[in-house]
N, CA, C, O and CB atoms as a CASP TS submission, in Angstrom:
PFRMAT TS
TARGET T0000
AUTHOR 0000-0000-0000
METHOD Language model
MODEL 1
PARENT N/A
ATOM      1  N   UNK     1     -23.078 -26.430   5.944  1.00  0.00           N
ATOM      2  CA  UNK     1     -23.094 -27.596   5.119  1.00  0.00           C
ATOM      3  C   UNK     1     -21.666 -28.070   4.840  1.00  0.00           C
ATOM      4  O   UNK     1     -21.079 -28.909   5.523  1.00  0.00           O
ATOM      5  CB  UNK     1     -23.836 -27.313   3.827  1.00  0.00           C
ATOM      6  N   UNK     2     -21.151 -27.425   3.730  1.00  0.00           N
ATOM      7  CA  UNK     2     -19.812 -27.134   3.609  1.00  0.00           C
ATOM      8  C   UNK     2     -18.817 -26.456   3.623  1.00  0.00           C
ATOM      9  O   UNK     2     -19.227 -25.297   3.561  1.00  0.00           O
ATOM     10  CB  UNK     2     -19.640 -27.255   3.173  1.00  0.00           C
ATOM     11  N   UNK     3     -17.308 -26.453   3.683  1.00  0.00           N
ATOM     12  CA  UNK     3     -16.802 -25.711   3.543  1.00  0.00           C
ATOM     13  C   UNK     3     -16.441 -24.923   2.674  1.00  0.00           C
ATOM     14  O   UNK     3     -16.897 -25.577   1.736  1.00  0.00           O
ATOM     15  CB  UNK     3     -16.398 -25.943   3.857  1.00  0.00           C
ATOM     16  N   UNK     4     -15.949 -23.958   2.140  1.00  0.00           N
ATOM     17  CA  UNK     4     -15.819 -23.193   0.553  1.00  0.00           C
ATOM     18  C   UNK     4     -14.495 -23.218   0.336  1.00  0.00           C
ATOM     19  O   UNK     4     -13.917 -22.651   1.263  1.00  0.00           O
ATOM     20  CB  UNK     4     -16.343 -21.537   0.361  1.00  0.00           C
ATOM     21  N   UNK     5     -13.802 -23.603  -0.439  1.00  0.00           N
ATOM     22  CA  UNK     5     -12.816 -23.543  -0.773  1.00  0.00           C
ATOM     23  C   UNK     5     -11.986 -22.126  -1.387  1.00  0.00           C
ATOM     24  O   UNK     5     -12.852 -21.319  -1.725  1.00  0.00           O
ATOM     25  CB  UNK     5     -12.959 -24.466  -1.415  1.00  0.00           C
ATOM     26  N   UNK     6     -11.145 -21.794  -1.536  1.00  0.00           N
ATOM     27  CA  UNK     6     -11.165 -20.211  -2.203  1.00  0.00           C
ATOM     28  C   UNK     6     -11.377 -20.110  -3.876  1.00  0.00           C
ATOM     29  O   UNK     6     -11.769 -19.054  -4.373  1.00  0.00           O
ATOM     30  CB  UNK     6      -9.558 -19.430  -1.871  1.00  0.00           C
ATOM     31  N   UNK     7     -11.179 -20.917  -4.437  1.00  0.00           N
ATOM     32  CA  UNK     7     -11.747 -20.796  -5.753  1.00  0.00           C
ATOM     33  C   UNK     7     -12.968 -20.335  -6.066  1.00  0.00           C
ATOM     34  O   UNK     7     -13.365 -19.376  -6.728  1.00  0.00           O
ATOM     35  CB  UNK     7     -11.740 -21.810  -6.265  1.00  0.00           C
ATOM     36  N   UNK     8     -13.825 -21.750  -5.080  1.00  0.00           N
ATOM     37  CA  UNK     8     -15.332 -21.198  -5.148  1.00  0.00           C
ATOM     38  C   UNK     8     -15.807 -19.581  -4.803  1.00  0.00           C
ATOM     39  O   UNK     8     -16.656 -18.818  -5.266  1.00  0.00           O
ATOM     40  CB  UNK     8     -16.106 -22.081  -4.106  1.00  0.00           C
ATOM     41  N   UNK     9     -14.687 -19.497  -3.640  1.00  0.00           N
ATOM     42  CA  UNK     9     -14.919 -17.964  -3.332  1.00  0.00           C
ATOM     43  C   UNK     9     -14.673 -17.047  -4.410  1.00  0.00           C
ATOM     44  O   UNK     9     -15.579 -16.369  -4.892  1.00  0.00           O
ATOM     45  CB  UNK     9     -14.058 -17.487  -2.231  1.00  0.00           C
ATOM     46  N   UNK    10     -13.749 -17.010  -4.717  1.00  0.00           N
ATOM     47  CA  UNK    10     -13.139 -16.506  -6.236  1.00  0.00           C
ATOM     48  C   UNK    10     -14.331 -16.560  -7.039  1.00  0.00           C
ATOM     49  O   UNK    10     -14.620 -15.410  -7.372  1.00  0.00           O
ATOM     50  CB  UNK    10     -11.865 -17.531  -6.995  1.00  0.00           C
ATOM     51  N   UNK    11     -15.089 -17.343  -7.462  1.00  0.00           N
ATOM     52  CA  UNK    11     -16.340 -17.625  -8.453  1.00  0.00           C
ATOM     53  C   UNK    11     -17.401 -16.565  -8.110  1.00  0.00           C
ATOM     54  O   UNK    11     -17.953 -15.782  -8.883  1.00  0.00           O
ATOM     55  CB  UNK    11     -17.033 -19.222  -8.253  1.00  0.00           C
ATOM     56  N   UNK    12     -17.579 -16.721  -6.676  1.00  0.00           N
ATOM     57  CA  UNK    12     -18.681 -16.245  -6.698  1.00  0.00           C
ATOM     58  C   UNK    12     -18.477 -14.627  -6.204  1.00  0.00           C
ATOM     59  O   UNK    12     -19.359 -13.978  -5.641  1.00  0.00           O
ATOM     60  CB  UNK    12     -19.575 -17.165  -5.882  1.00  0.00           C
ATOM     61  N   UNK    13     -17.507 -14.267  -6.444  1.00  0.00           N
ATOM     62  CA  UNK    13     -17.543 -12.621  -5.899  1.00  0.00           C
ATOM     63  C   UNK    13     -17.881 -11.593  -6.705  1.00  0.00           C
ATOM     64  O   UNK    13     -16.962 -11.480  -7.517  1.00  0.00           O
ATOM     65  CB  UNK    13     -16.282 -12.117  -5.457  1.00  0.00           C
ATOM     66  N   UNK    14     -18.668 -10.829  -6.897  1.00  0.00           N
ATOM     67  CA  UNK    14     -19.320 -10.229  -7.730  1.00  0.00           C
ATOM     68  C   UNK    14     -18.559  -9.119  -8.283  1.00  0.00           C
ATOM     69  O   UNK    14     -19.111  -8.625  -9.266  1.00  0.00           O
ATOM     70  CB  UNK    14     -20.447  -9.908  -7.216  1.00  0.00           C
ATOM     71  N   UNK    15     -17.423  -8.561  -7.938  1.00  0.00           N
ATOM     72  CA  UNK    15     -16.938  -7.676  -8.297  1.00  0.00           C
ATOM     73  C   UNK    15     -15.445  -8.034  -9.053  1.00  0.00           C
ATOM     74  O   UNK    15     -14.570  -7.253  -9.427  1.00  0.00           O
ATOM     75  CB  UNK    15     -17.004  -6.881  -7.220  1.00  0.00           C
ATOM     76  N   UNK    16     -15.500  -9.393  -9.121  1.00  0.00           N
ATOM     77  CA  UNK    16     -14.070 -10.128  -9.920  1.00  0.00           C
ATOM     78  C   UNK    16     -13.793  -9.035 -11.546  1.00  0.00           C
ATOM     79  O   UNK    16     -12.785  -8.482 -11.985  1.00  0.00           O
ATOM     80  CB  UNK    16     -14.615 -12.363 -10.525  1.00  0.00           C
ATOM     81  N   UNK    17     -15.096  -9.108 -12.002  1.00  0.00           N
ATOM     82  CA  UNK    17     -14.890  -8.877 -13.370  1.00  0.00           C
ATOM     83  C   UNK    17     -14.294  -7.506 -13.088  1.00  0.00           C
ATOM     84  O   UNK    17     -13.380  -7.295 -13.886  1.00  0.00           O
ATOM     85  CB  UNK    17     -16.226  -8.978 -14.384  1.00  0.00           C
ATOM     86  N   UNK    18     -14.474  -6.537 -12.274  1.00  0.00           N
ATOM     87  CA  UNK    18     -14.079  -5.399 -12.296  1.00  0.00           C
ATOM     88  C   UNK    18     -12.476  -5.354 -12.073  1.00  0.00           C
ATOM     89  O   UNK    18     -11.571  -4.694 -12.584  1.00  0.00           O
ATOM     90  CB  UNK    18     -14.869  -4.705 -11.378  1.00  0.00           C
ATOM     91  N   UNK    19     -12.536  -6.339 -11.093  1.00  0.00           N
ATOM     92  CA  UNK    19     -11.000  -6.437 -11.001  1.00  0.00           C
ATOM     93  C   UNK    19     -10.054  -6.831 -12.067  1.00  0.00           C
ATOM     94  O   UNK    19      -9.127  -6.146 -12.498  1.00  0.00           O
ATOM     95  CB  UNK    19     -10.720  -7.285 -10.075  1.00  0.00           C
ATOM     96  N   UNK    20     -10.411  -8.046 -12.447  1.00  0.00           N
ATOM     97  CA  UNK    20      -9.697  -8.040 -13.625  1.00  0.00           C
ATOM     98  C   UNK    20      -9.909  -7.560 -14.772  1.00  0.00           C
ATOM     99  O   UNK    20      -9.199  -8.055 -15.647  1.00  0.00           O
ATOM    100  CB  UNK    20      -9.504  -8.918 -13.875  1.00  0.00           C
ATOM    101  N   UNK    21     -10.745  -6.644 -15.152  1.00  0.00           N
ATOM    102  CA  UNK    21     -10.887  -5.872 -16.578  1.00  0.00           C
ATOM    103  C   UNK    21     -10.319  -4.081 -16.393  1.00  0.00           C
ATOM    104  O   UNK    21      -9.930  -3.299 -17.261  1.00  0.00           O
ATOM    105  CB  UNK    21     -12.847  -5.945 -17.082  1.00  0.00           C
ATOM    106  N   UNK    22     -10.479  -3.896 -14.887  1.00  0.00           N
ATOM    107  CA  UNK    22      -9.839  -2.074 -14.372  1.00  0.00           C
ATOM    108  C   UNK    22      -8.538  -2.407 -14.306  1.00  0.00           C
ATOM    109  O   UNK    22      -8.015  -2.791 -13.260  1.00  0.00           O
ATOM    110  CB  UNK    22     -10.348  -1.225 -12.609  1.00  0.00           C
ATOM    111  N   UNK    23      -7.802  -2.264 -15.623  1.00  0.00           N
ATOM    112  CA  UNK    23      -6.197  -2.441 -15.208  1.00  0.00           C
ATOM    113  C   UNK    23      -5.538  -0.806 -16.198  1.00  0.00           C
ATOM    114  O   UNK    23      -5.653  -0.718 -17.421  1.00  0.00           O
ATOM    115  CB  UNK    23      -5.348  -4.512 -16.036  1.00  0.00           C
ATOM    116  N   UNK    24      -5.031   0.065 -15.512  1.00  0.00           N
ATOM    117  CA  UNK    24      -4.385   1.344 -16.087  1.00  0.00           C
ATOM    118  C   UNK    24      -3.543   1.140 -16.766  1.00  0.00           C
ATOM    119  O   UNK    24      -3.180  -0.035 -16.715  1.00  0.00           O
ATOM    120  CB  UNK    24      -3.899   2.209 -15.343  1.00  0.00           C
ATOM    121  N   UNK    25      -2.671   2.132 -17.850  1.00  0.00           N
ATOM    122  CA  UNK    25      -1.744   1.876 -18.535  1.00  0.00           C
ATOM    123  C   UNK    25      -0.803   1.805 -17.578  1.00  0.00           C
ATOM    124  O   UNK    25       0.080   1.104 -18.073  1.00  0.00           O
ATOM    125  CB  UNK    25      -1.555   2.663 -19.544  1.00  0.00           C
ATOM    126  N   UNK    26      -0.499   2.102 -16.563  1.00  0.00           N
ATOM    127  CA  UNK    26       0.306   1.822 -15.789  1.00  0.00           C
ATOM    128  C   UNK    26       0.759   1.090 -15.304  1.00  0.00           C
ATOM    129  O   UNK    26       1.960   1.164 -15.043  1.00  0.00           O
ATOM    130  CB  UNK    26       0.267   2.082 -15.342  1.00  0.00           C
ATOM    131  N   UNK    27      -0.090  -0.095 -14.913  1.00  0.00           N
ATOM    132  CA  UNK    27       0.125  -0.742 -14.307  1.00  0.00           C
ATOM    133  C   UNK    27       0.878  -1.983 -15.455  1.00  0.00           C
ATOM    134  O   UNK    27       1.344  -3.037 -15.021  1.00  0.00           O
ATOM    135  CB  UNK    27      -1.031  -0.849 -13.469  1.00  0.00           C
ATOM    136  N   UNK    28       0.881  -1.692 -16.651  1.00  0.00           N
ATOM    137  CA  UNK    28       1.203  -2.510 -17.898  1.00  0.00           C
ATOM    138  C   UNK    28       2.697  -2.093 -17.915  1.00  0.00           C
ATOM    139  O   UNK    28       3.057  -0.955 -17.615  1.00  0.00           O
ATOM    140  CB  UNK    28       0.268  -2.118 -19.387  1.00  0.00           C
ATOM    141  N   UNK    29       3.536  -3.075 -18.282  1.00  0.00           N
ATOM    142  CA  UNK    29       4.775  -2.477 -18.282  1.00  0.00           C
ATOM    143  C   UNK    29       5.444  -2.196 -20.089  1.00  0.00           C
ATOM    144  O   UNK    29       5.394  -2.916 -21.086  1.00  0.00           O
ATOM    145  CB  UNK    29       5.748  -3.594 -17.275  1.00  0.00           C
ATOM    146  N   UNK    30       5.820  -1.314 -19.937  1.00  0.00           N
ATOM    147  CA  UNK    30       6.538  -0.851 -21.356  1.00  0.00           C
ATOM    148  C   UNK    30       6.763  -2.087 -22.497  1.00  0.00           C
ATOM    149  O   UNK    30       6.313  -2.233 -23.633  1.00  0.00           O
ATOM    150  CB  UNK    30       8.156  -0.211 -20.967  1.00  0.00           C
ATOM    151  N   UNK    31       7.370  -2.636 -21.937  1.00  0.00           N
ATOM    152  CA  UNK    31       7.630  -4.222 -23.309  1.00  0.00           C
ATOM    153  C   UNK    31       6.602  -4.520 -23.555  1.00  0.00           C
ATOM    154  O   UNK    31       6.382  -4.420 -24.762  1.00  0.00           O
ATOM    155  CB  UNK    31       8.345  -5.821 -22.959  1.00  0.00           C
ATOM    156  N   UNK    32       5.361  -5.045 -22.687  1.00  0.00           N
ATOM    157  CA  UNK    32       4.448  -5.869 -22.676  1.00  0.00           C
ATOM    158  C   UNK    32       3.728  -5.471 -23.843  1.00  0.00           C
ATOM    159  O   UNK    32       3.468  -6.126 -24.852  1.00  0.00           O
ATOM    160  CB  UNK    32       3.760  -5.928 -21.482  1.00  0.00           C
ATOM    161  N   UNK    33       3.283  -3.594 -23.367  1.00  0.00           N
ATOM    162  CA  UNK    33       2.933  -3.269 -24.212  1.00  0.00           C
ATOM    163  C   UNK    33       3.023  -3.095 -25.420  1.00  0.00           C
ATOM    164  O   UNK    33       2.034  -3.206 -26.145  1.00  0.00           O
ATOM    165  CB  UNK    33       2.829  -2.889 -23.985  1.00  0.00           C
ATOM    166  N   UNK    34       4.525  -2.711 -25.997  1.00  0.00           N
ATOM    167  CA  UNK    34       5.156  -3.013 -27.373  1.00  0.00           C
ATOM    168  C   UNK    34       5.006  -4.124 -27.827  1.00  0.00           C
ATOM    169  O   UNK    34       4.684  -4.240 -29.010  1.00  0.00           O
ATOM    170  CB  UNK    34       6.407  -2.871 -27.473  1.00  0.00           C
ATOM    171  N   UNK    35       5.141  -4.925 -27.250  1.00  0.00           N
ATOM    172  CA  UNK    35       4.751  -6.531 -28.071  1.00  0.00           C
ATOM    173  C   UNK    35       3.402  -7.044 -28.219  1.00  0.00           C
ATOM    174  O   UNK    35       3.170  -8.079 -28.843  1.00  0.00           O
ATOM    175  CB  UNK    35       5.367  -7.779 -27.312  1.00  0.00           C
ATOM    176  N   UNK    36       2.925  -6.670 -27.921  1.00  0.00           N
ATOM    177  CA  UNK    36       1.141  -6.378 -27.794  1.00  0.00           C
ATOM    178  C   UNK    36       0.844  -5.520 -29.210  1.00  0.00           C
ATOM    179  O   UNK    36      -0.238  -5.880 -29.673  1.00  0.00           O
ATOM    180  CB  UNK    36       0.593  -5.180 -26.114  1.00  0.00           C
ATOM    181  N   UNK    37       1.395  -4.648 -29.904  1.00  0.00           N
ATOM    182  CA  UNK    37       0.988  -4.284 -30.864  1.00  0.00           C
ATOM    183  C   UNK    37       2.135  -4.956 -32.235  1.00  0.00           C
ATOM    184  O   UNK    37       3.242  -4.446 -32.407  1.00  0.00           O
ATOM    185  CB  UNK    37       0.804  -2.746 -30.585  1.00  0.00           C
ATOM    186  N   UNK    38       1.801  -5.739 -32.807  1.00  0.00           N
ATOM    187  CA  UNK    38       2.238  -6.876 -33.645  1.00  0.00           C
ATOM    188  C   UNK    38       2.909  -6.079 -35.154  1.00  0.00           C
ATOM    189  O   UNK    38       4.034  -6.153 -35.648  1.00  0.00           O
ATOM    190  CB  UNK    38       0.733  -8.010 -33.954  1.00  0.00           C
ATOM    191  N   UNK    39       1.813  -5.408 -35.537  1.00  0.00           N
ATOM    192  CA  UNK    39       2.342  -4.439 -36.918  1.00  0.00           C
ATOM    193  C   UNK    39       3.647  -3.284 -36.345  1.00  0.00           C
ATOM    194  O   UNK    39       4.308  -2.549 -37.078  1.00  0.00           O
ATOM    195  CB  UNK    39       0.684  -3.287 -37.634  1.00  0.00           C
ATOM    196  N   UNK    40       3.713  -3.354 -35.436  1.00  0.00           N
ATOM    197  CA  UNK    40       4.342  -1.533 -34.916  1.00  0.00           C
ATOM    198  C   UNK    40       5.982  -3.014 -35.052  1.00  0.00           C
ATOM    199  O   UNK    40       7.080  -2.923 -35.602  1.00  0.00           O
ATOM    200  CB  UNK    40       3.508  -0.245 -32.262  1.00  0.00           C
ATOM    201  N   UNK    41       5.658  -3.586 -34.659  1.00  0.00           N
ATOM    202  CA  UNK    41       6.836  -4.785 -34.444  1.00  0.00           C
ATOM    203  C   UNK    41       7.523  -5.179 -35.843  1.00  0.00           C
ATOM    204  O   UNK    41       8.685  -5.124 -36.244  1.00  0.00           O
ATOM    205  CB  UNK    41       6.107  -6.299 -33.775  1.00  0.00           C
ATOM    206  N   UNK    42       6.358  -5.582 -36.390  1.00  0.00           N
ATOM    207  CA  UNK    42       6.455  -6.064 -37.975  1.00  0.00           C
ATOM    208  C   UNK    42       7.293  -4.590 -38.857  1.00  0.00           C
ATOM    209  O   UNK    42       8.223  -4.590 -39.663  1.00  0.00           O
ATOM    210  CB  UNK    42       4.448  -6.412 -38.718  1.00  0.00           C
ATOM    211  N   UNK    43       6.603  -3.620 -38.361  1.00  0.00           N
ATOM    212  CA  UNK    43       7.235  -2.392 -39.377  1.00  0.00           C
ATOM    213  C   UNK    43       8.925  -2.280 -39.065  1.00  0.00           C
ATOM    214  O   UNK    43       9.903  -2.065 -39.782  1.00  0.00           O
ATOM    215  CB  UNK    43       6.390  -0.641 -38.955  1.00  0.00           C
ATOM    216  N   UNK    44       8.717  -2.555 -37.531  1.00  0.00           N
ATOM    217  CA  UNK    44      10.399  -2.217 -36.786  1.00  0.00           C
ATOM    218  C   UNK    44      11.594  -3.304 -36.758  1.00  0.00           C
ATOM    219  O   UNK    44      12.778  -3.270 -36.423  1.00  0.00           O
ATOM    220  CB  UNK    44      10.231  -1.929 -35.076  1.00  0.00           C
ATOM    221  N   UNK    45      10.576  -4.444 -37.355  1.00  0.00           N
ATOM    222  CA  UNK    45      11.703  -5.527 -38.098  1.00  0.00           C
ATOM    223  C   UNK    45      11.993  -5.222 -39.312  1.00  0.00           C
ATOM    224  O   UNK    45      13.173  -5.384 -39.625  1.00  0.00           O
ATOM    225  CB  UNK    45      11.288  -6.978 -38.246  1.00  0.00           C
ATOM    226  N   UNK    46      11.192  -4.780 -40.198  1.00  0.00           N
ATOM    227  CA  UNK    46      11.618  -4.277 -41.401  1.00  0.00           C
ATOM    228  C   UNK    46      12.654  -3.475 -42.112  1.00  0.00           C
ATOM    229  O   UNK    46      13.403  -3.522 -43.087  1.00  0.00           O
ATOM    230  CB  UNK    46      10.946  -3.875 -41.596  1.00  0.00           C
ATOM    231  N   UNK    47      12.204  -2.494 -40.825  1.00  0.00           N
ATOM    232  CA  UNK    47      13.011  -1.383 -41.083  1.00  0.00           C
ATOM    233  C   UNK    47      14.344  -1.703 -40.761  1.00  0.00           C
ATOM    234  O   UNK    47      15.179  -1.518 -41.645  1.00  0.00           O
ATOM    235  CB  UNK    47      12.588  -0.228 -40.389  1.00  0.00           C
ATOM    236  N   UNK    48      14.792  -2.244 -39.432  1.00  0.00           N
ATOM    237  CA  UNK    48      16.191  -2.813 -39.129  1.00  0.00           C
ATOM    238  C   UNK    48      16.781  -3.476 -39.755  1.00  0.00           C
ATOM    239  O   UNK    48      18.007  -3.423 -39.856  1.00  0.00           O
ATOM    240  CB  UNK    48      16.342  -3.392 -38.273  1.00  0.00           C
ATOM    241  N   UNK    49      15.850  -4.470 -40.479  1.00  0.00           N
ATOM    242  CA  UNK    49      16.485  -5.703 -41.896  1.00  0.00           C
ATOM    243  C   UNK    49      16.922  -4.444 -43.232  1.00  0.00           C
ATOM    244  O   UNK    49      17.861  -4.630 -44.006  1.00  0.00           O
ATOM    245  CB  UNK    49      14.610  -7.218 -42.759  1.00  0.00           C
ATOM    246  N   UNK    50      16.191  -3.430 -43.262  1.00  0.00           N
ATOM    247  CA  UNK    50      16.684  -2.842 -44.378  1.00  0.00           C
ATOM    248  C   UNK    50      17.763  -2.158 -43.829  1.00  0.00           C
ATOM    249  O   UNK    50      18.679  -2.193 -44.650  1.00  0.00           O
ATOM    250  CB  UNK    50      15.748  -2.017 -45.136  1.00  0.00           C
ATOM    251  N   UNK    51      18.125  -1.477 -42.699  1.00  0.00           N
ATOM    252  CA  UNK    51      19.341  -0.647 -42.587  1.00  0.00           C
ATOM    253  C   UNK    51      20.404  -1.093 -42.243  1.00  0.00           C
ATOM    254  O   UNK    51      21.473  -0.497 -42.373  1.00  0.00           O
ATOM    255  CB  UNK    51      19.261   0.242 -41.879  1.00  0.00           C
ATOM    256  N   UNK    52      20.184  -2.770 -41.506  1.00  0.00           N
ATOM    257  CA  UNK    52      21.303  -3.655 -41.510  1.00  0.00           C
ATOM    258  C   UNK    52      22.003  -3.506 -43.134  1.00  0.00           C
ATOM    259  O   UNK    52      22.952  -2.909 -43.641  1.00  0.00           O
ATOM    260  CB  UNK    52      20.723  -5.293 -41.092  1.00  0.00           C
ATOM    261  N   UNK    53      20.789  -4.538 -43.631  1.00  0.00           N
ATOM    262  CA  UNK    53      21.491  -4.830 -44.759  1.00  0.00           C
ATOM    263  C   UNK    53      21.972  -3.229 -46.185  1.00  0.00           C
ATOM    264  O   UNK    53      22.676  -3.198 -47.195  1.00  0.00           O
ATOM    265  CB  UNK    53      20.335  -6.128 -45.367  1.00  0.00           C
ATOM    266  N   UNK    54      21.456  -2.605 -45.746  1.00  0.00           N
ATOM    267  CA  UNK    54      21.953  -1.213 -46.545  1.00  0.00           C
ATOM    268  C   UNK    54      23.544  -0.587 -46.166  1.00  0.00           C
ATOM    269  O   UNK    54      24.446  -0.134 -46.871  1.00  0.00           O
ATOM    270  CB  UNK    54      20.775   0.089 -46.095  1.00  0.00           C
ATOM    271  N   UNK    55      23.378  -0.825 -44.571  1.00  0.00           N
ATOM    272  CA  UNK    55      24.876  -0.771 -44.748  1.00  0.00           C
ATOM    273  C   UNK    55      26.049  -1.652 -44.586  1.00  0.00           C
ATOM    274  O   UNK    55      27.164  -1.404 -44.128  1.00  0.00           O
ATOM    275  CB  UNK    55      25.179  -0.003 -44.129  1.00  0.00           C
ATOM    276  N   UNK    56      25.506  -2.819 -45.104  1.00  0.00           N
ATOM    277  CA  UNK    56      26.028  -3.891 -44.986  1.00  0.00           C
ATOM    278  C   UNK    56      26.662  -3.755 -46.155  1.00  0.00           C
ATOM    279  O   UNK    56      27.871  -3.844 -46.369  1.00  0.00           O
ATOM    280  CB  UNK    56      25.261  -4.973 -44.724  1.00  0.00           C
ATOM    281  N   UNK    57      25.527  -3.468 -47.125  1.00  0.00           N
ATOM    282  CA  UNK    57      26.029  -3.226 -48.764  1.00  0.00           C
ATOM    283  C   UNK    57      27.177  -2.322 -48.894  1.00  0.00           C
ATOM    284  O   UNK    57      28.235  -2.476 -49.504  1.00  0.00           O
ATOM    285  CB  UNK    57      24.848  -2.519 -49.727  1.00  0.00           C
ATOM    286  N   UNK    58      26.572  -0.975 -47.920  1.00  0.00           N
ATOM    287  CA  UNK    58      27.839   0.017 -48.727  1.00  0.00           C
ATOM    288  C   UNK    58      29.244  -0.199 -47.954  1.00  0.00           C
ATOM    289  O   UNK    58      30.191   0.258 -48.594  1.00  0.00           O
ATOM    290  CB  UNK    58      27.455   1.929 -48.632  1.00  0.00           C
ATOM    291  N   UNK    59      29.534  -0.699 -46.915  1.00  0.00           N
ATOM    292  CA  UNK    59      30.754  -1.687 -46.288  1.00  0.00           C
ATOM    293  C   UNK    59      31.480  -2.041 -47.101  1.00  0.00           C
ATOM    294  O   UNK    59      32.638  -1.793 -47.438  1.00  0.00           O
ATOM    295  CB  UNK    59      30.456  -2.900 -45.659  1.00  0.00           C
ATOM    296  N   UNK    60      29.988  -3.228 -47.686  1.00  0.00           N
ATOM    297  CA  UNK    60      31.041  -4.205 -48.342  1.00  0.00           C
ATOM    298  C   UNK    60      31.428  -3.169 -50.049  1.00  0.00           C
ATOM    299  O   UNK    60      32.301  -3.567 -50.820  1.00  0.00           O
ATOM    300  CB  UNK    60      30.062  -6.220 -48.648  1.00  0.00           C
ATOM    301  N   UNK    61      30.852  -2.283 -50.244  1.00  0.00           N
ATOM    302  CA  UNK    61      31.338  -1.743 -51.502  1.00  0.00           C
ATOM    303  C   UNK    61      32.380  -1.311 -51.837  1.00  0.00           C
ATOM    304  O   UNK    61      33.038  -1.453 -52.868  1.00  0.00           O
ATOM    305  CB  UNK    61      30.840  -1.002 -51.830  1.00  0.00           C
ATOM    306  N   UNK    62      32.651  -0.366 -50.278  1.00  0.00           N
ATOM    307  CA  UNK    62      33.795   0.701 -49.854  1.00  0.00           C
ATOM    308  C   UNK    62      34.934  -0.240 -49.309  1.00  0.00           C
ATOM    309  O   UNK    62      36.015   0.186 -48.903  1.00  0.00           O
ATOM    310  CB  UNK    62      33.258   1.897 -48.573  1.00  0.00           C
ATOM    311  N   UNK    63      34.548  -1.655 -49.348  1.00  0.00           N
ATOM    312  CA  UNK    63      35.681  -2.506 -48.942  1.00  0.00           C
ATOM    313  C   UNK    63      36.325  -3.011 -50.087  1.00  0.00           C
ATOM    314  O   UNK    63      37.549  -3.065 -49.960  1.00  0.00           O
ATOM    315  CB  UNK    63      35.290  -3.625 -48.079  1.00  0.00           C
ATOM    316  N   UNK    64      35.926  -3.357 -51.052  1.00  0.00           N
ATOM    317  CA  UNK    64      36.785  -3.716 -52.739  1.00  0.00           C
ATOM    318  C   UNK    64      37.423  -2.731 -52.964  1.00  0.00           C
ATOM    319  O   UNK    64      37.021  -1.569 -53.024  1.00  0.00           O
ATOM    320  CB  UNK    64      35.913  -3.938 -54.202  1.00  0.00           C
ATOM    321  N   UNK    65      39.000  -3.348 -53.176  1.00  0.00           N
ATOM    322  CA  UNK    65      39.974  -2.601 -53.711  1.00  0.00           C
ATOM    323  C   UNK    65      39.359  -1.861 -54.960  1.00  0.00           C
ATOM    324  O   UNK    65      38.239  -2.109 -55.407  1.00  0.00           O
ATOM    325  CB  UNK    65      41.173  -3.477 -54.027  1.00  0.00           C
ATOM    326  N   UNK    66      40.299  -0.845 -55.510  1.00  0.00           N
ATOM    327  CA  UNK    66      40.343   0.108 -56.640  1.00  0.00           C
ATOM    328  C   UNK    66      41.066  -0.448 -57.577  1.00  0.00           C
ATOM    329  O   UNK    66      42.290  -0.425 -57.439  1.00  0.00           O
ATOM    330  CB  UNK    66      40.863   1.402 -56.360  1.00  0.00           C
ATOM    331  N   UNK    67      40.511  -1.036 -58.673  1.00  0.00           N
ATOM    332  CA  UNK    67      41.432  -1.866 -59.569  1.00  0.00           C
ATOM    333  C   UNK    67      41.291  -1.424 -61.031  1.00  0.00           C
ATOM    334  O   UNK    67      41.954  -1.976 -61.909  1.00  0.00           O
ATOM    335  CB  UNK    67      41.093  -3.435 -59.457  1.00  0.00           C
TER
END
């Protein structure tokens, strides 16, 4: 009748879903995965904003003269 284009082929192959849902941790790469978990991110901004600024503080403390 017609020809199939590869999309259509793509549509109709029965084993697509397997393909794209069987993916190992492996095959995921390290960042992807870290940024993929949002709180683990959120905690590890936190924490850096506090130890920036903690020793930002005692810097600037140990930097005022003795008067």
């Amino acid at each position: 009748m017609y020809a199939t284009t590869s999309m259509e082929r793509f549509f109709e192959n029965p084993d697509r879903e397997t393909r794209m849902t069987t993916h190992s941790s492996d095959e995921i790469p390290f960042m992807q995965r870290l940024y993929n978990r949002i709180w683990l991110l959120a905690a590890l901004a936190l924490a850096f904003f506090l130890v920036v600024y903690v020793v930002w503080g005692v810097v600037d403390i140990f930097s005022v003269p003795v008067g």
